[in-house]
N, C-alpha and C positions, 0 to 999 in steps of 0.2 A: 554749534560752530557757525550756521549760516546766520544765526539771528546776529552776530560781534559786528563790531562798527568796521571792524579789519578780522574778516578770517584769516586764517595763518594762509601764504601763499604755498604750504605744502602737505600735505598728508601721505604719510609712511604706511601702508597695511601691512598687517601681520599675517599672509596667507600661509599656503602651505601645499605641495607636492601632491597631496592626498583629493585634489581637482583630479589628476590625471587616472585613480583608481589604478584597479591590477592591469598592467598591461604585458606583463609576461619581457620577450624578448623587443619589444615596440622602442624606440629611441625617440623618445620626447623633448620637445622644445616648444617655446612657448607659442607655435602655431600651431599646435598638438590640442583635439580638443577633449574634452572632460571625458570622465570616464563614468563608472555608472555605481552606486553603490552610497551608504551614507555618507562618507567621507568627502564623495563629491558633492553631496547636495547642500552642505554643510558648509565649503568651498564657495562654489557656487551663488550663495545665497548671502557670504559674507564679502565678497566681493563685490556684488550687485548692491551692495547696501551703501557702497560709495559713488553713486552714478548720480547724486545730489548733490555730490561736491564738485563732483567733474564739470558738471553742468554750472555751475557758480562762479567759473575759472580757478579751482582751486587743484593745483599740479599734485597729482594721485599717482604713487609710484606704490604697485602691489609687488612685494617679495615675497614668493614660492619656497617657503622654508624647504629642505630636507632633514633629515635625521641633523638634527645639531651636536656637535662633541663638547660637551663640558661634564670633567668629575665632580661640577659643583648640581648637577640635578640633572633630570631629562633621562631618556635612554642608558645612555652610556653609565652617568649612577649606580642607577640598576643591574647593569650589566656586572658592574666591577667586582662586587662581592663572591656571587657565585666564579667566577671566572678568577677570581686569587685561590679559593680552596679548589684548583682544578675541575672544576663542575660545568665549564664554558663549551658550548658545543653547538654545530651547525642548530638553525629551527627548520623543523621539515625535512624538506628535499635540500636547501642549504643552496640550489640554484635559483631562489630570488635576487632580483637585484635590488642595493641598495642605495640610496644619493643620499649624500652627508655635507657637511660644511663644518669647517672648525671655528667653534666661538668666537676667537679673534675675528676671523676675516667674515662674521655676523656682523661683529660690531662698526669693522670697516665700510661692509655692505652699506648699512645702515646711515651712517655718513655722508657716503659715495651719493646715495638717494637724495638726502640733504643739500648737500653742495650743488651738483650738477642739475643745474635748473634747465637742462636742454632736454632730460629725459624725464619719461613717463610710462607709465602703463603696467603689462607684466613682466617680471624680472625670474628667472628661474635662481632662486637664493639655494646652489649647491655647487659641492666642487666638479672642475672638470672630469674627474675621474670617479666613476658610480663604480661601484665593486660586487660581486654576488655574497650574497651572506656567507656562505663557505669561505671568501677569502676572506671577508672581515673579522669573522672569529678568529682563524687563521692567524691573523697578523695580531690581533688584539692579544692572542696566547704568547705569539713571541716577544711583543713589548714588554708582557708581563711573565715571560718566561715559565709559561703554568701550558700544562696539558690543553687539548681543546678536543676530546674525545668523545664529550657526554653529548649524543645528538637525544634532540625534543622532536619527539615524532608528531606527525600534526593533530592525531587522534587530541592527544595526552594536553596540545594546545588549545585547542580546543574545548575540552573541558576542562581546564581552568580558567579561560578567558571567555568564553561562550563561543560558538562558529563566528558571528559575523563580528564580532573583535580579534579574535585571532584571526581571521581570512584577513582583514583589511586593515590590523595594524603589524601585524608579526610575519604575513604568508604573503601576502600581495608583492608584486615584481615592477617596480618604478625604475624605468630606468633614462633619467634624465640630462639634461645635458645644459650649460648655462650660457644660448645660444645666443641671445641679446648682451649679458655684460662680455662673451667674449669679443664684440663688435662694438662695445662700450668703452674699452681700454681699460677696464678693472681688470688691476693684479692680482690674481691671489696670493697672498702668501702663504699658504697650506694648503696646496694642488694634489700632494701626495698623501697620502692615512696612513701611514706607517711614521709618516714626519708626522702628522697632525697631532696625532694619536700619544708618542713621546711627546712632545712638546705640551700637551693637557697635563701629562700624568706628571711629566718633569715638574711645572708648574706646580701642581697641585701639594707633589710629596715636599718642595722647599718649604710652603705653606704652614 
């Protein structure tokens, strides 16, 4: 990109939440700083990988994914099947927290970065509203009107996913907050996961 006669005057990064590591009950925003574990260094390393461009004057807008909602792939995917044959249930202790964003308002994110040549830097890409895993099961069983009784105790996660994949993508407690775009003037239009959450599935089942 720096060799073109005209670099693009913008680059999008694709970061992700997983900078901030486990931080338990901690209210993170984007003056919040890294946490410790792979996921941050991984972070970390893929951020710093655009400090070539910055330097070049090329306007660098990093967005901090959260758990993204789409029934077309990713977490939520996943989730759906066991969670239709009532098998859906807290992970753990079910009091980590979780920050999500719903597809749509990814795609607006993404845009918004685009368009608005006044900003730059880090963006925390989740909805206002982070929830603890307990209540997202919770709500995910009511949208889909199925039980949500079967709790994954951490041992049992553990050993299917090894410790330090289940610690730090299933157990870990992010809990974030979208302190820059709410200062940015981005709307979400899916603030709430219980609307976000119909509105995927609604989507998906006309399909």
């Amino acid at each position: 990109m720096l060799e073109l006669a005209r670099p693009p005057s913008v680059f999008i990064c694709a970061s992700a939440i997983g900078y901030y590591g486990d931080r338990r009950e901690e209210i993170l925003t984007e003056q919040s700083g890294p946490g410790t574990g792979f996921l941050t260094e991984v972070v970390v390393g893929w951020e710093k990988a655009t400090q070539l461009l910055s330097g070049k004057g090329v306007r660098v807008v990093h967005l901090r994914f959260g758990m993204i909602l789409s029934a077309e792939g990713g977490a939520l995917r996943k989730m759906l099947p066991p969670f239709r044959m009532g098998l859906g249930g807290p992970l753990g202790s079910g009091e980590q927290w979780m920050s999500w964003i719903a597809i749509k308002d990814v795609a607006r994110l993404i845009l918004f970065g685009v368009e608005r040549t006044d900003i730059s830097g880090i963006f925390n890409a989740v909805a206002p509203e982070p929830v603890r895993n307990r209540e997202f099961v919770n709500t995910l069983g009511e949208v889909l009107r199925r039980p949500t009784f079967f709790r994954i105790p951490k041992f049992a996660l553990r050993l299917a996913f090894g410790r330090e994949m289940a610690d730090e993508l299933l157990l870990s407690s992010v809990r974030v907050l979208p302190a820059r775009l709410q200062v940015s003037d981005f709307a979400f239009q899916y603030p709430d996961l219980k609307n976000a959450l119909v509105c995927e599935l609604l989507s998906k089942k006309r399909q």
